[in-house]
N, C-alpha and C positions, 0 to 999 in steps of 0.2 A: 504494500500500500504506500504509493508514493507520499510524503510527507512534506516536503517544499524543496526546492532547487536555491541551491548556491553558486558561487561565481564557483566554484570547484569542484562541479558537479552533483547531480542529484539527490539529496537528502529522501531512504525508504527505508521502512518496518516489514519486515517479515516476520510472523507468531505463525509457529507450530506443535503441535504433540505427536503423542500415539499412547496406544495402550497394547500389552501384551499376555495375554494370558498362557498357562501351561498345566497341563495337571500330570504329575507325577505318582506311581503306584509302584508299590513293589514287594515282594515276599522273601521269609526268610534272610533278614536284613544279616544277622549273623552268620551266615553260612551252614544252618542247622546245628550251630552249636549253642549250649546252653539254652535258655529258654526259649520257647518255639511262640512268633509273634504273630500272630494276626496278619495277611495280606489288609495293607493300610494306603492311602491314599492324601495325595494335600495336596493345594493350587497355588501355583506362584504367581504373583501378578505384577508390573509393571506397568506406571506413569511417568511419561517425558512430555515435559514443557518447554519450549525452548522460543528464545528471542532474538533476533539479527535485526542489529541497526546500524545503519550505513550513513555516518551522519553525511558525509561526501565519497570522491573514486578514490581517496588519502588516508580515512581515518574510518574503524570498524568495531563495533562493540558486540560480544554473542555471550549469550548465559543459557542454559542447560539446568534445569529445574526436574529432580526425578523422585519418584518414592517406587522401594521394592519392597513386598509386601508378602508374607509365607500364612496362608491358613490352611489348618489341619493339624496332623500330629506328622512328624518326620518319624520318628521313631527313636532318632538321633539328635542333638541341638550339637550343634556350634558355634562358632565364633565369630564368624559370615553370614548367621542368621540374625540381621539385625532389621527391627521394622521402623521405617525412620525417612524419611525427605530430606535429601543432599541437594547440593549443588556440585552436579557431576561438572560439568562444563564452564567456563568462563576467562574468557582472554578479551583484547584488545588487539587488535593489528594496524598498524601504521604499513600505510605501502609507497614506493617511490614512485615517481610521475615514469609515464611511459622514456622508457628509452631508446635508442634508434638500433640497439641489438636485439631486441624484441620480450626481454626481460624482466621483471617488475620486484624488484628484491622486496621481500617485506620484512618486520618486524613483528616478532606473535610475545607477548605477555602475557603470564595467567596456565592458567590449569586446560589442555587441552588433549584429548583422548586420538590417538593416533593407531592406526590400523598398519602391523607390522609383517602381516602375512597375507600372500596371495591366496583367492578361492577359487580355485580349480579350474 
């Protein structure tokens, strides 16, 4: 949604989510040793919120607003089961004006989730 135009180009707001759900089940969580549990089931869920503002083609603000969320029983609790709203995301990027090598070096500050392997 465009938002107003500067000598430095276009000032626009982007807002998006998603939701993800999963349900998980499984038997036998011990390997049939010791006590023998119940086939048991729980739902994971996922909320992402996220914000891009571009206040010009120079200057960039993004925030990443998430809550993950486990109901049921696991069978198991850990340390990674936490129910709770982060702020997964959020940087600032500064970029330099077009250059005649085709280039645009930028500057990224802040917390930002990068994808370190190829999918197939």
């Amino acid at each position: 949604m465009p938002l107003a135009s500067t000598p430095f180009g276009p000032a626009w707001l982007s807002l998006g989510g998603e939701m993800r759900e999963r349900w998980e089940t499984y038997q036998h969580i011990n390997y049939g040793l010791g006590k023998v549990q119940a086939a048991s089931g729980y739902l994971l869920e996922r909320f992402n919120f996220n914000a891009d503002l571009h206040f010009n083609d120079y200057l960039r603000a993004y925030a990443q607003l998430g809550d993950d969320r486990i109901f049921g029983n696991r069978g198991a609790t850990s340390t990674t089961d936490t129910n709770r709203w982060d702020l997964f995301q959020r940087f600032v990027e500064l970029r330099a004006p077009n250059s005649p090598f085709g280039d645009r070096p930028s500057v990224i500050y802040g917390r930002e989730e990068l994808s370190s392997a190829s999918s197939g």
